[in-house]
N, CA, C and O atoms as a GROMACS GRO file, in nm:
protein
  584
    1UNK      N    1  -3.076  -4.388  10.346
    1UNK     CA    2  -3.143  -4.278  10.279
    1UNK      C    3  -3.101  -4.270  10.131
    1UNK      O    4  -3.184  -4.256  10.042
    2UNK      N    5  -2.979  -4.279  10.111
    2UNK     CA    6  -2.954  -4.329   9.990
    2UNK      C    7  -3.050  -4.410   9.874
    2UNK      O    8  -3.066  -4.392   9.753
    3UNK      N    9  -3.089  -4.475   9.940
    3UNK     CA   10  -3.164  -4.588   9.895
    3UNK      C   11  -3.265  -4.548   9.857
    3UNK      O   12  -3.309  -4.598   9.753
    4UNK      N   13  -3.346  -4.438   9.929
    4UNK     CA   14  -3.451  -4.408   9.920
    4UNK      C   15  -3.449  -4.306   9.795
    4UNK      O   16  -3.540  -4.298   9.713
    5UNK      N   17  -3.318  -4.221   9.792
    5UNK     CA   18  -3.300  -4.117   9.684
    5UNK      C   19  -3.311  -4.202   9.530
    5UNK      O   20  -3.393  -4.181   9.441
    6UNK      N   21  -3.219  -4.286   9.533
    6UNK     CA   22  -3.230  -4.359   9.396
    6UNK      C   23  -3.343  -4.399   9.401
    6UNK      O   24  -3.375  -4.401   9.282
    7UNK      N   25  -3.439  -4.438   9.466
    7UNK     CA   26  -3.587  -4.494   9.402
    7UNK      C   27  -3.663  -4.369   9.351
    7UNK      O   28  -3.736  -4.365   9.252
    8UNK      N   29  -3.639  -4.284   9.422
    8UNK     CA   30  -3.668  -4.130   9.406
    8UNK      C   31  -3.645  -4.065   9.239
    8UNK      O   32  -3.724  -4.012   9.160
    9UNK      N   33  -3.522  -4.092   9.234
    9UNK     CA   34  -3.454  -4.059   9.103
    9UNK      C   35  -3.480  -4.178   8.996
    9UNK      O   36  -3.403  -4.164   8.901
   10UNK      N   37  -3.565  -4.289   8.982
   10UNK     CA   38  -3.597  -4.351   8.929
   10UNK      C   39  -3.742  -4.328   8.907
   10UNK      O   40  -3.787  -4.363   8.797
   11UNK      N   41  -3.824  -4.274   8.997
   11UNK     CA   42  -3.953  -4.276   8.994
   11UNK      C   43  -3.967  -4.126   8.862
   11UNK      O   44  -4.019  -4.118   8.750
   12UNK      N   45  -3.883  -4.020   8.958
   12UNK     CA   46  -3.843  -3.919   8.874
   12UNK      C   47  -3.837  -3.912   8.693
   12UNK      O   48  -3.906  -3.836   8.626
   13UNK      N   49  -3.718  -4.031   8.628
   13UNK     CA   50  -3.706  -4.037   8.521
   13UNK      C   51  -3.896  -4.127   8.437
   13UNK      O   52  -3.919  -4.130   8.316
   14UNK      N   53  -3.974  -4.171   8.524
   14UNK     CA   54  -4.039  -4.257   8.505
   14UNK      C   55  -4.174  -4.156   8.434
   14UNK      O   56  -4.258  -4.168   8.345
   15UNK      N   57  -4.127  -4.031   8.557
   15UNK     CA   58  -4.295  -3.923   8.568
   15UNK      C   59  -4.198  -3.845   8.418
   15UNK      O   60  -4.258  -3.827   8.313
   16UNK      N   61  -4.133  -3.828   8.425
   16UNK     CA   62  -4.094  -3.721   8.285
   16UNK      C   63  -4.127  -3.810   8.142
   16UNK      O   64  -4.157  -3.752   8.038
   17UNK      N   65  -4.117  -3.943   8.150
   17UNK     CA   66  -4.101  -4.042   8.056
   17UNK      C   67  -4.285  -4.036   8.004
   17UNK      O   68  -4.332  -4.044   7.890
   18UNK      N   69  -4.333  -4.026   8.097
   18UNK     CA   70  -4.501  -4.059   8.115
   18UNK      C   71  -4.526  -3.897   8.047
   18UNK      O   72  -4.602  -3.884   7.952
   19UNK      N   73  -4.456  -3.785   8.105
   19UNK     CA   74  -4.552  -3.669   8.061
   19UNK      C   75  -4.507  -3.647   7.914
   19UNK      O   76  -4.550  -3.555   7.844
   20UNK      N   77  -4.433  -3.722   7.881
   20UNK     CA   78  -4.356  -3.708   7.756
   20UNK      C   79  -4.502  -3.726   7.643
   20UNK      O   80  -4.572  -3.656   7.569
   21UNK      N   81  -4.484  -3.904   7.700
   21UNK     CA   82  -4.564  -3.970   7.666
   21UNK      C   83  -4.687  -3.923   7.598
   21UNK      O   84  -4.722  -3.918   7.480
   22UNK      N   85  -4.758  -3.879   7.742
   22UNK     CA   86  -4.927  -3.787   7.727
   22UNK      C   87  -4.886  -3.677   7.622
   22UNK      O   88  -4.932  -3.648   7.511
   23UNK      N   89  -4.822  -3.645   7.668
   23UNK     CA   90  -4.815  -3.469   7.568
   23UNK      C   91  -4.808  -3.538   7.412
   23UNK      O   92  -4.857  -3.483   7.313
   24UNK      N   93  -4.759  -3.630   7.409
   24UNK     CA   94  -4.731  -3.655   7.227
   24UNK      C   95  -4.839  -3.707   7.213
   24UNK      O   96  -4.896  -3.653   7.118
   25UNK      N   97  -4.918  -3.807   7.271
   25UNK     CA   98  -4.998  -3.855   7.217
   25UNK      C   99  -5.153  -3.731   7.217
   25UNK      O  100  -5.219  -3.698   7.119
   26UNK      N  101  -5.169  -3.694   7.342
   26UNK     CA  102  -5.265  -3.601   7.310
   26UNK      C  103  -5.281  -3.521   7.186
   26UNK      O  104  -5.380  -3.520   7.112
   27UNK      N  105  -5.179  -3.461   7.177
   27UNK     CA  106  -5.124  -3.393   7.032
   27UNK      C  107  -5.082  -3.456   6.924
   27UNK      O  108  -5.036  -3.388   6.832
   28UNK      N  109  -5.088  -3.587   6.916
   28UNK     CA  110  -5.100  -3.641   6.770
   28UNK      C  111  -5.249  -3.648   6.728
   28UNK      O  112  -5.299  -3.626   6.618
   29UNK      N  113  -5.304  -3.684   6.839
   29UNK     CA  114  -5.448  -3.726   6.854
   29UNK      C  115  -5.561  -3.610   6.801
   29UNK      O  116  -5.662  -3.620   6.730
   30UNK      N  117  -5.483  -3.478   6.882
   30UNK     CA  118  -5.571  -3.338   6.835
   30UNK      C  119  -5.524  -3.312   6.681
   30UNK      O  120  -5.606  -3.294   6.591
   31UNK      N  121  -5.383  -3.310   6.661
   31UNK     CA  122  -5.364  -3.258   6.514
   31UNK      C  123  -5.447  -3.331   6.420
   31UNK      O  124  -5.494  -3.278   6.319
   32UNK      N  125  -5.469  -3.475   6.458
   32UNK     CA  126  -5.509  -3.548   6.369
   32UNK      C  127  -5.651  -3.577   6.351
   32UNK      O  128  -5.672  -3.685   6.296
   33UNK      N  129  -5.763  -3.502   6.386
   33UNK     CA  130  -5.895  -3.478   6.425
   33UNK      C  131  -5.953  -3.447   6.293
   33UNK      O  132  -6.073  -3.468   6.274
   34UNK      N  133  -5.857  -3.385   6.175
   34UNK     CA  134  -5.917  -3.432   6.053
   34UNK      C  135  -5.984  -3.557   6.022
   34UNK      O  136  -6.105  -3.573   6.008
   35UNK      N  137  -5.892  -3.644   6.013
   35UNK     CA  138  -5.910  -3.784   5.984
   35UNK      C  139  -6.000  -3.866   6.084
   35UNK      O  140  -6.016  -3.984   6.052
   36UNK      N  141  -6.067  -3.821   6.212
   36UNK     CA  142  -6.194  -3.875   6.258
   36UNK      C  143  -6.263  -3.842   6.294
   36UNK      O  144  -6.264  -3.731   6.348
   37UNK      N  145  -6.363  -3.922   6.284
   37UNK     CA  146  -6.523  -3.860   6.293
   37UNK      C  147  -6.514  -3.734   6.393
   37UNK      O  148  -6.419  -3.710   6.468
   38UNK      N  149  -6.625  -3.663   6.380
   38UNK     CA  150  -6.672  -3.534   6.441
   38UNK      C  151  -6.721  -3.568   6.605
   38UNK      O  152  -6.810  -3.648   6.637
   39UNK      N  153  -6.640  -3.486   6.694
   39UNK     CA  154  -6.692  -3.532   6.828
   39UNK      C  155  -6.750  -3.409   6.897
   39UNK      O  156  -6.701  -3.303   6.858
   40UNK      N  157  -6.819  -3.402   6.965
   40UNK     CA  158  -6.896  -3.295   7.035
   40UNK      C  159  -6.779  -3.232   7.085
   40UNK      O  160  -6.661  -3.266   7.080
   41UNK      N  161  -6.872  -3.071   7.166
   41UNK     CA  162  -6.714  -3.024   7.236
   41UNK      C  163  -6.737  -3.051   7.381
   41UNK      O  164  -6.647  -3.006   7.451
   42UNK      N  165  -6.849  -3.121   7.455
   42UNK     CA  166  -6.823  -3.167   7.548
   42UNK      C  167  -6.702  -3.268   7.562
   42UNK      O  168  -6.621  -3.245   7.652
   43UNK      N  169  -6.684  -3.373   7.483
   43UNK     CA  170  -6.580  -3.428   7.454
   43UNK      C  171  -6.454  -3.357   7.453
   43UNK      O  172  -6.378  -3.353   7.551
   44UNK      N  173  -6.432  -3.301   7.340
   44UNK     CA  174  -6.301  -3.198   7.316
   44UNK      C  175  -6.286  -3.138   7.487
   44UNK      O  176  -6.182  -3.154   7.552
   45UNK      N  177  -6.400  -3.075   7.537
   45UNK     CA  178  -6.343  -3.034   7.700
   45UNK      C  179  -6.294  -3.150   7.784
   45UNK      O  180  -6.210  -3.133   7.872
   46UNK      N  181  -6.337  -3.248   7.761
   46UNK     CA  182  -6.284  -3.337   7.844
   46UNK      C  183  -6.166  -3.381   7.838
   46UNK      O  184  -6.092  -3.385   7.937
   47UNK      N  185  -6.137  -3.414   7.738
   47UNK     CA  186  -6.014  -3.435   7.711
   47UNK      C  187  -5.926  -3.360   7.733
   47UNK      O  188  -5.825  -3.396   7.794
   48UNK      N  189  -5.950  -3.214   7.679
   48UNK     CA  190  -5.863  -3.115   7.725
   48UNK      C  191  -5.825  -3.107   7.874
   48UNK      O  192  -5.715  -3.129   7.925
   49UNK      N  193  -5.944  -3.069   7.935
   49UNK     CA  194  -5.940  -3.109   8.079
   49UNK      C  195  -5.859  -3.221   8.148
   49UNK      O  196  -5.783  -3.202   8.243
   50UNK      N  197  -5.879  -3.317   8.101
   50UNK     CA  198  -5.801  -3.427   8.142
   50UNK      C  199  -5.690  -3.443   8.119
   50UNK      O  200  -5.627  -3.513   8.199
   51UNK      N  201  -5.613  -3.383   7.993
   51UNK     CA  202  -5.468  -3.375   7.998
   51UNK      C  203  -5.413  -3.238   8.031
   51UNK      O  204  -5.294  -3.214   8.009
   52UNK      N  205  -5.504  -3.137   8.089
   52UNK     CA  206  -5.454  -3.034   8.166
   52UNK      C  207  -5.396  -3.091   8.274
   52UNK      O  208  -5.275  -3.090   8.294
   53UNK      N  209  -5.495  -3.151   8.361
   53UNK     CA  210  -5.523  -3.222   8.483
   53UNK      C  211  -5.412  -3.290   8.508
   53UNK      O  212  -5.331  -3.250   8.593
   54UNK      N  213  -5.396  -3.388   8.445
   54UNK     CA  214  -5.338  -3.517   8.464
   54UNK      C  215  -5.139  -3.419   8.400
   54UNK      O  216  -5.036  -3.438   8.466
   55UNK      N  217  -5.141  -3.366   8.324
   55UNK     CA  218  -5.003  -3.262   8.298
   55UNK      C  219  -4.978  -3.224   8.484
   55UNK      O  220  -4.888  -3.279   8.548
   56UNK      N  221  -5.059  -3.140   8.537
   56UNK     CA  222  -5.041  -3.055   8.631
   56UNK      C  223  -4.996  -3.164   8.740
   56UNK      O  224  -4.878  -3.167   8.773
   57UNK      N  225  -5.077  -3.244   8.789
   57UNK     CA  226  -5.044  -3.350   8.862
   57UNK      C  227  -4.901  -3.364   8.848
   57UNK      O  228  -4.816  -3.308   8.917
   58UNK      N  229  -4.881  -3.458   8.735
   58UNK     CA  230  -4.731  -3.484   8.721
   58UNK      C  231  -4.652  -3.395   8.698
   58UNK      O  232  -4.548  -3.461   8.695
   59UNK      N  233  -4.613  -3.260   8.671
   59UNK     CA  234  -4.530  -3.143   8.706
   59UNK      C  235  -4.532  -3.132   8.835
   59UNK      O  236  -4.417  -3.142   8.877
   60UNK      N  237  -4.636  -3.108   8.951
   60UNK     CA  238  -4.669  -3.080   9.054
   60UNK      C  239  -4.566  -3.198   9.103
   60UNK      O  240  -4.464  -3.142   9.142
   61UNK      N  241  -4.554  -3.355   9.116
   61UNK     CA  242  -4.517  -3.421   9.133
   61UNK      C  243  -4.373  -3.437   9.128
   61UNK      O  244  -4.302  -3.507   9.200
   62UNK      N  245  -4.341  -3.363   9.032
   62UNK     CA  246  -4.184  -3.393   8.959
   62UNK      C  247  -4.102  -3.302   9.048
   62UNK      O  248  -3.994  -3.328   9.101
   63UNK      N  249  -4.188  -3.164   9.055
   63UNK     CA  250  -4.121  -3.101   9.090
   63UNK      C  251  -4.115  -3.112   9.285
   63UNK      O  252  -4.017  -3.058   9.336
   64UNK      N  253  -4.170  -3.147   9.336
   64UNK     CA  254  -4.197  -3.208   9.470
   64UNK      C  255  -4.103  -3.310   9.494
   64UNK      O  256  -4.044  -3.297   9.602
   65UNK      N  257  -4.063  -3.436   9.406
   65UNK     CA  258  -3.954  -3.443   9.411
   65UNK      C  259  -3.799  -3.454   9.351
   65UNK      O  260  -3.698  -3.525   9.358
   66UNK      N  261  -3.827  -3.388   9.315
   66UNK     CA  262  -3.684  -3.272   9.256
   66UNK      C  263  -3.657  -3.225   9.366
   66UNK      O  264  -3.555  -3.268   9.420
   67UNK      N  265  -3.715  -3.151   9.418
   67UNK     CA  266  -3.701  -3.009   9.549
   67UNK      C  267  -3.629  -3.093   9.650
   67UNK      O  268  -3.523  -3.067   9.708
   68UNK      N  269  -3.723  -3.222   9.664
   68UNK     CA  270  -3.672  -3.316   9.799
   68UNK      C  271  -3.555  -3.387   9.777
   68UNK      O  272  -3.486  -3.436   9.866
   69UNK      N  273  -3.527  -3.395   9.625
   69UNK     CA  274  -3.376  -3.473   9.662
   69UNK      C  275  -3.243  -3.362   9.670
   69UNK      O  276  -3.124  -3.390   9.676
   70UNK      N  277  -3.310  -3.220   9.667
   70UNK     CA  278  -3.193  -3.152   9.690
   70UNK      C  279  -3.194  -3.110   9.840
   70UNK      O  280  -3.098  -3.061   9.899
   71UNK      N  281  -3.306  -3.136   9.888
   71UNK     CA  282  -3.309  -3.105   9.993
   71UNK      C  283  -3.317  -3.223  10.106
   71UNK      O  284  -3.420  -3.291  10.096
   72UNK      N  285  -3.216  -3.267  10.230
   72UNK     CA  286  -3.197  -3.369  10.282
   72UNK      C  287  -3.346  -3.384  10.419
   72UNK      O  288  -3.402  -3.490  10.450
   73UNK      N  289  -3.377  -3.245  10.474
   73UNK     CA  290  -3.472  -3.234  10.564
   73UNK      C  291  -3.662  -3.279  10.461
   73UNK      O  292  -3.757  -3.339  10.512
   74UNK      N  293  -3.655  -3.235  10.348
   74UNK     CA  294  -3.756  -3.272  10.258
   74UNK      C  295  -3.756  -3.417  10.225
   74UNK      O  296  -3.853  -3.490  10.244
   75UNK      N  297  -3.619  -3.464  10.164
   75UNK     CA  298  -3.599  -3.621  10.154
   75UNK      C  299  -3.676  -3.673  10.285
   75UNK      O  300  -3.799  -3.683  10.282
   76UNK      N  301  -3.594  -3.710  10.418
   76UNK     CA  302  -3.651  -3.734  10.513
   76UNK      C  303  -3.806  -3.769  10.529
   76UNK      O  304  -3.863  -3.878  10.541
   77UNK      N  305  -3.861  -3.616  10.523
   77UNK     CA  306  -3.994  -3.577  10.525
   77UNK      C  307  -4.097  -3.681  10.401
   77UNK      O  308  -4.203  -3.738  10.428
   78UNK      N  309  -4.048  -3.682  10.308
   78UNK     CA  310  -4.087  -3.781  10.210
   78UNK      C  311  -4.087  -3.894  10.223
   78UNK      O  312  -4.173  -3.964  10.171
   79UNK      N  313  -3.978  -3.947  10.305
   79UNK     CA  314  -3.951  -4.114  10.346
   79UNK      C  315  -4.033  -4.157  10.446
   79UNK      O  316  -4.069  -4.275  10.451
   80UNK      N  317  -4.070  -4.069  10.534
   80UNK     CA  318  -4.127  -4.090  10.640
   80UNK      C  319  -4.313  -4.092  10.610
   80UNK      O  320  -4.387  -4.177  10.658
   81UNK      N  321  -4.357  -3.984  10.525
   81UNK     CA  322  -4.510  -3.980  10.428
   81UNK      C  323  -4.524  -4.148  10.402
   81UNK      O  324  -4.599  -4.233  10.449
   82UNK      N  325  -4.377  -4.150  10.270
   82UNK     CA  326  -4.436  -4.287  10.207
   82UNK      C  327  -4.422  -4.402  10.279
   82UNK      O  328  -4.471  -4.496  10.217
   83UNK      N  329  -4.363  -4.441  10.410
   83UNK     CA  330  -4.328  -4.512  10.512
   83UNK      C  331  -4.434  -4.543  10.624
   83UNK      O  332  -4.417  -4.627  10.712
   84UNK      N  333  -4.518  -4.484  10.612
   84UNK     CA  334  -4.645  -4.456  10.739
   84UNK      C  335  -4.703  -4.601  10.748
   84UNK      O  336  -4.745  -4.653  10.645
   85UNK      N  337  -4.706  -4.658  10.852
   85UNK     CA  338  -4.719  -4.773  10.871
   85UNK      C  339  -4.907  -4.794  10.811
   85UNK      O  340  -4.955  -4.864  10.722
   86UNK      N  341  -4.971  -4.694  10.914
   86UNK     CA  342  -5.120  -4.666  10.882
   86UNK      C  343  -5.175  -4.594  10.743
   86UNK      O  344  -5.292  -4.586  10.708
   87UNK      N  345  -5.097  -4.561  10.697
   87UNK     CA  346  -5.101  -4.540  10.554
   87UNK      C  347  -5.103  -4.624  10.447
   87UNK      O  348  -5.174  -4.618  10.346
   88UNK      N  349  -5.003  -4.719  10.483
   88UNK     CA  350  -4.934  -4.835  10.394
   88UNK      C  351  -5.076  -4.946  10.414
   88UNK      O  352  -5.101  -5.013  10.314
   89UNK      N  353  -5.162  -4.967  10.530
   89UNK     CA  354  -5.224  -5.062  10.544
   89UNK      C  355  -5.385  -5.024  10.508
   89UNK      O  356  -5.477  -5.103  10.487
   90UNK      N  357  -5.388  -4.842  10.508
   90UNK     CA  358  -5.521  -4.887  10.461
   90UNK      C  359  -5.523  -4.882  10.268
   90UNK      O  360  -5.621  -4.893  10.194
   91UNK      N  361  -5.368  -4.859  10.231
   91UNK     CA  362  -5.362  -4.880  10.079
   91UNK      C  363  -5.367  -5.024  10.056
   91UNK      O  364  -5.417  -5.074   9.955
   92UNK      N  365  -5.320  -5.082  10.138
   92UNK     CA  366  -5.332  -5.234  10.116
   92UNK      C  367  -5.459  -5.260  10.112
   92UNK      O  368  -5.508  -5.283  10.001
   93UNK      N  369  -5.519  -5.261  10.196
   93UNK     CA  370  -5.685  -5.301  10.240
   93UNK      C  371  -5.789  -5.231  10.116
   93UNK      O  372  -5.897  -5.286  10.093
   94UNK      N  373  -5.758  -5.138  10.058
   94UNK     CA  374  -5.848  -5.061   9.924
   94UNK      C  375  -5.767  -5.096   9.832
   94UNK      O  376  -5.794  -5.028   9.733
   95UNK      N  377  -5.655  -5.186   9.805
   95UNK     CA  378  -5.618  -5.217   9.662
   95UNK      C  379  -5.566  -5.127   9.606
   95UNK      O  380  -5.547  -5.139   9.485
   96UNK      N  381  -5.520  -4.987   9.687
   96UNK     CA  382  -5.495  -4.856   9.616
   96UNK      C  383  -5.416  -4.873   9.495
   96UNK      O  384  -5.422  -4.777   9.419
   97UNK      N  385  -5.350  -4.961   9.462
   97UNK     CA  386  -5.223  -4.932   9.338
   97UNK      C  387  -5.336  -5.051   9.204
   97UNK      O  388  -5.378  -5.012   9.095
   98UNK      N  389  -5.348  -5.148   9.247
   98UNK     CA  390  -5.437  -5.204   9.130
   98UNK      C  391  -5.499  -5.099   9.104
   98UNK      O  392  -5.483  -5.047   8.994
   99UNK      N  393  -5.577  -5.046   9.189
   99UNK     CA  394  -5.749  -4.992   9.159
   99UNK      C  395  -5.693  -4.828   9.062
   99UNK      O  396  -5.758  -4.788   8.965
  100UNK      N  397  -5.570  -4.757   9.114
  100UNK     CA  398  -5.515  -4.693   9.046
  100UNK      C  399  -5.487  -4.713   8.947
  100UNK      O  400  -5.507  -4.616   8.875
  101UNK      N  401  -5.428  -4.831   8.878
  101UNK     CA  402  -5.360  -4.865   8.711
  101UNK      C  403  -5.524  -4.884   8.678
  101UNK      O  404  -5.562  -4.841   8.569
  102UNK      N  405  -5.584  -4.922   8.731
  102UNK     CA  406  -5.741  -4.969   8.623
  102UNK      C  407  -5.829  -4.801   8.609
  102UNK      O  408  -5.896  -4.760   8.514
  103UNK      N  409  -5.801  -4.739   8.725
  103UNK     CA  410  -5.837  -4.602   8.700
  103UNK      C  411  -5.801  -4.495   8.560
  103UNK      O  412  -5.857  -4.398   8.507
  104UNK      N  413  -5.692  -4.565   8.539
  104UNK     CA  414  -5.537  -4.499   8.458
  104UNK      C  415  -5.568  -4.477   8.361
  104UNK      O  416  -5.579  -4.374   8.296
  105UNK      N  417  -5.598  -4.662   8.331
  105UNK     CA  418  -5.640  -4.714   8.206
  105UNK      C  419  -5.776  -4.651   8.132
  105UNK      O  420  -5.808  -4.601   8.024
  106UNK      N  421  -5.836  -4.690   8.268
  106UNK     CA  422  -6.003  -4.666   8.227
  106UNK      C  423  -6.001  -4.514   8.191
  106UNK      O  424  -6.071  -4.500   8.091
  107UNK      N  425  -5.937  -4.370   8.241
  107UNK     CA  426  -5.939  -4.264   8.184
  107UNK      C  427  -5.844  -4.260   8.070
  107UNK      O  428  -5.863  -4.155   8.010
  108UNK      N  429  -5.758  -4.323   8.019
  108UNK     CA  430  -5.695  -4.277   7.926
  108UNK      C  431  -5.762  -4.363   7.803
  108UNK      O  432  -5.694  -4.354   7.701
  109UNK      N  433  -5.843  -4.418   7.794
  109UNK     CA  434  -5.938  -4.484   7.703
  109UNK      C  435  -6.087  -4.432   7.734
  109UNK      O  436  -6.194  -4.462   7.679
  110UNK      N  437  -6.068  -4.374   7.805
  110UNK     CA  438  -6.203  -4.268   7.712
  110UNK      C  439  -6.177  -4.138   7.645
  110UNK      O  440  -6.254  -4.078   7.570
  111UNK      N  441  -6.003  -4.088   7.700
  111UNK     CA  442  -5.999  -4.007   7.636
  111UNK      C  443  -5.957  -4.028   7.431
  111UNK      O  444  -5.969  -3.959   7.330
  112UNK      N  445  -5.918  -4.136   7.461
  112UNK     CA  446  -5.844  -4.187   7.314
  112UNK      C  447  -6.045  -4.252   7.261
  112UNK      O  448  -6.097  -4.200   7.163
  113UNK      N  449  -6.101  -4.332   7.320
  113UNK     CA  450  -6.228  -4.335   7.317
  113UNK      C  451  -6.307  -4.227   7.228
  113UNK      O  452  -6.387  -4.256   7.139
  114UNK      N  453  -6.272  -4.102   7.267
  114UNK     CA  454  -6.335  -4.012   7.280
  114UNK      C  455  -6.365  -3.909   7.119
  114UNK      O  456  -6.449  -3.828   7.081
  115UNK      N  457  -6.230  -3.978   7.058
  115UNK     CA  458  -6.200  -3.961   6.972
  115UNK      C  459  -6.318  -4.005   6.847
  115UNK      O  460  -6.394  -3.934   6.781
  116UNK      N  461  -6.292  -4.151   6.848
  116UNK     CA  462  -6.381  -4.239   6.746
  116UNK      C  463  -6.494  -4.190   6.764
  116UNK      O  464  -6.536  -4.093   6.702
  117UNK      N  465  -6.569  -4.262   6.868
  117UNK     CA  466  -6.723  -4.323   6.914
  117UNK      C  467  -6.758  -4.256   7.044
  117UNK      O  468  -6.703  -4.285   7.150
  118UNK      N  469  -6.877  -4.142   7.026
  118UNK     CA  470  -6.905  -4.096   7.181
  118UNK      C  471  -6.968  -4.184   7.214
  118UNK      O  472  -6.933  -4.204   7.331
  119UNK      N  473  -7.069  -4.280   7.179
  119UNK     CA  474  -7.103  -4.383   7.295
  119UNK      C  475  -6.977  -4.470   7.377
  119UNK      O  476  -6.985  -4.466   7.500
  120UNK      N  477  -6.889  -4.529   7.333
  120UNK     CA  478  -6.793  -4.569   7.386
  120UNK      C  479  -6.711  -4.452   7.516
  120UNK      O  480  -6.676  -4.490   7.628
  121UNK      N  481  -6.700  -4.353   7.479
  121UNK     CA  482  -6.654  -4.278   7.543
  121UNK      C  483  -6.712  -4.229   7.692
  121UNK      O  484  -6.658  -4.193   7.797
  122UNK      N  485  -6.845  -4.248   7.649
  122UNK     CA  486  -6.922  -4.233   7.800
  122UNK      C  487  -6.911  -4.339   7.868
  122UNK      O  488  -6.901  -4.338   7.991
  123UNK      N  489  -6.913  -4.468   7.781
  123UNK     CA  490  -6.936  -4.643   7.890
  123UNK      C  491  -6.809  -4.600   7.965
  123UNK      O  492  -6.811  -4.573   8.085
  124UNK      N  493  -6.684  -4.594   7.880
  124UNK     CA  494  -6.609  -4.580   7.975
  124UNK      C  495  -6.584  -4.488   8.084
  124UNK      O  496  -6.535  -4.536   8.186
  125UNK      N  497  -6.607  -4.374   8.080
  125UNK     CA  498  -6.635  -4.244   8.170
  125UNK      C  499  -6.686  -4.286   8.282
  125UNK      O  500  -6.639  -4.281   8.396
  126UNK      N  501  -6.833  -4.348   8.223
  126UNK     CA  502  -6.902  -4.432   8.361
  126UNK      C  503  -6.814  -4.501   8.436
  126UNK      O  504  -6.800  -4.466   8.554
  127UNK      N  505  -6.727  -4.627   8.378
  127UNK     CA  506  -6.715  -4.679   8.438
  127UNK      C  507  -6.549  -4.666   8.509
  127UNK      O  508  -6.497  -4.762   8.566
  128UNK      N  509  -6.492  -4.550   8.497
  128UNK     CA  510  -6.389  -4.449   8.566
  128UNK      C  511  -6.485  -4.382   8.650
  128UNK      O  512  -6.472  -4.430   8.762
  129UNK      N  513  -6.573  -4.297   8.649
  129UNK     CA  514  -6.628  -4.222   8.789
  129UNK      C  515  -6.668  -4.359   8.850
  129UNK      O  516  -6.604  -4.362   8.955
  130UNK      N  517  -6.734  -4.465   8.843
  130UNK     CA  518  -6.778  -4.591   8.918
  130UNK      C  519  -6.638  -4.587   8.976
  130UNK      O  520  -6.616  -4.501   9.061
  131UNK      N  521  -6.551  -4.660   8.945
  131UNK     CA  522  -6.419  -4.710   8.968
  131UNK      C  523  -6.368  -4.587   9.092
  131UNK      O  524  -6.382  -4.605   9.212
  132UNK      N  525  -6.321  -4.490   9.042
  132UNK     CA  526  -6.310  -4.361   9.145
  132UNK      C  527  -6.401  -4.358   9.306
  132UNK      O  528  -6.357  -4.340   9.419
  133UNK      N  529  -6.516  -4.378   9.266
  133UNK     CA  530  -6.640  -4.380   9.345
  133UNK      C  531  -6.637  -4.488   9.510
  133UNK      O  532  -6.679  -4.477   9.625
  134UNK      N  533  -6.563  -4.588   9.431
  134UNK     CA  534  -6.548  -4.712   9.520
  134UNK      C  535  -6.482  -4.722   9.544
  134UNK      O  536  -6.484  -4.808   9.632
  135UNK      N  537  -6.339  -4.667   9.518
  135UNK     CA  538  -6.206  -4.654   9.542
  135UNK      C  539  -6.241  -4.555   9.688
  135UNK      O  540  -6.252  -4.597   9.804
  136UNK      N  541  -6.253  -4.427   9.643
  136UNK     CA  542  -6.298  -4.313   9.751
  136UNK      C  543  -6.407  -4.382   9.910
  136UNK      O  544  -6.403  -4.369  10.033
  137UNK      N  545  -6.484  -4.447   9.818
  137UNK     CA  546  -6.550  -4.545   9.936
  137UNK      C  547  -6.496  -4.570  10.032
  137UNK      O  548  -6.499  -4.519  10.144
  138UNK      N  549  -6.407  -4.708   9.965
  138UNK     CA  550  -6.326  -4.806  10.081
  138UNK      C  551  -6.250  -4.678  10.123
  138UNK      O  552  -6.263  -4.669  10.245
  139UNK      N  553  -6.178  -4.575  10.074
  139UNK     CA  554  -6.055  -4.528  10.172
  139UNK      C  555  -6.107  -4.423  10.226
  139UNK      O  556  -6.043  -4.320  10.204
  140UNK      N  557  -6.223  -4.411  10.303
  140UNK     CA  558  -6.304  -4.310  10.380
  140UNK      C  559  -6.366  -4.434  10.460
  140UNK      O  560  -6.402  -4.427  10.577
  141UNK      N  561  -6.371  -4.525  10.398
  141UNK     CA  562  -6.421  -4.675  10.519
  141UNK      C  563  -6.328  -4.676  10.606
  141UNK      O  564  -6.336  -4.656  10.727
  142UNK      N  565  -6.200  -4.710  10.517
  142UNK     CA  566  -6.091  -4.783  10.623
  142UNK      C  567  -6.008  -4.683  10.678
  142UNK      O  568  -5.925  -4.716  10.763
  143UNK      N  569  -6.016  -4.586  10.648
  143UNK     CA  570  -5.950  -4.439  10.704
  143UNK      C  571  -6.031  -4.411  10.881
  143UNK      O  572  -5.985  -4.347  10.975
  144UNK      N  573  -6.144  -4.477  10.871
  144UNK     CA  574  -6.218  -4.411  10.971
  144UNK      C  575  -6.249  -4.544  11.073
  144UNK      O  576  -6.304  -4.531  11.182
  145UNK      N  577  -6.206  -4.668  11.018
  145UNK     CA  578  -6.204  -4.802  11.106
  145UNK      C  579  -6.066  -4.794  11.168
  145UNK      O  580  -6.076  -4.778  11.289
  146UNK      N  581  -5.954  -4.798  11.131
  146UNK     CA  582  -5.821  -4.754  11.173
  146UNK      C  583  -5.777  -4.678  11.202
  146UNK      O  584  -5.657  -4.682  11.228
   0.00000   0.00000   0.00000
């Protein structure tokens, strides 16, 4: 269990490192809205939205496990979630962790996108809800074959 805590406490320093991350760049990005072109405020909501979103997630996250490494019955409970044999195989079978980093990508470049060029900003949008779309697919396929 040990073992499991330090990956825990590594993943931990990883999600604070990331919200660091978002928060500065969002906010260099907004202060600096002088210097580029004029974007609709559908845009501006999105973005906003999306680093509300994507903030809450990873707080939600951090603090979930924070809680569990002080707590040994929560640890457990956590090891055993990310351990699920039938879990583990239908992430395998949908590509869940690729299809996630290309998800990642693909939203955090429309939001930086979003900035410059609204045509760019939608191709990519599209092709994050596509991506999402087929992701959700397969794991409502293979959720319900297994």
């Amino acid at each position: 269990m040990e073992k499991f805590k330090e990956k825990i406490r590594i993943r931990t320093l990883w999600m604070v490192v990331v919200i660091i991350f978002v928060a500065i760049s969002f906010f260099v990005l907004l202060f600096n809205q002088d210097n580029l072109p004029e974007i609709p405020d559908f845009i501006k909501g999105f973005q906003t939205g999306a680093f509300c979103g994507l903030q809450l997630i990873l707080i939600y996250s951090l603090v979930r496990y924070l809680s569990s490494m002080r707590n040994e019955k929560a640890l457990r409970k956590l090891y055993i979630e990310e351990n699920d044999e039938r879990t583990i195989m239908i992430m395998q079978k949908t590509g869940a962790a690729g299809i996630t980093i290309c998800i990642t990508g693909l939203a955090f470049a429309a939001v930086i996108a979003g900035f410059y060029n609204q045509i760019a900003f939608f191709s990519l949008l599209g092709a994050t809800i596509f991506t999402v779309l087929v992701k959700g697919f397969f794991k409502i396929y293979y959720h319900h074959k297994f």
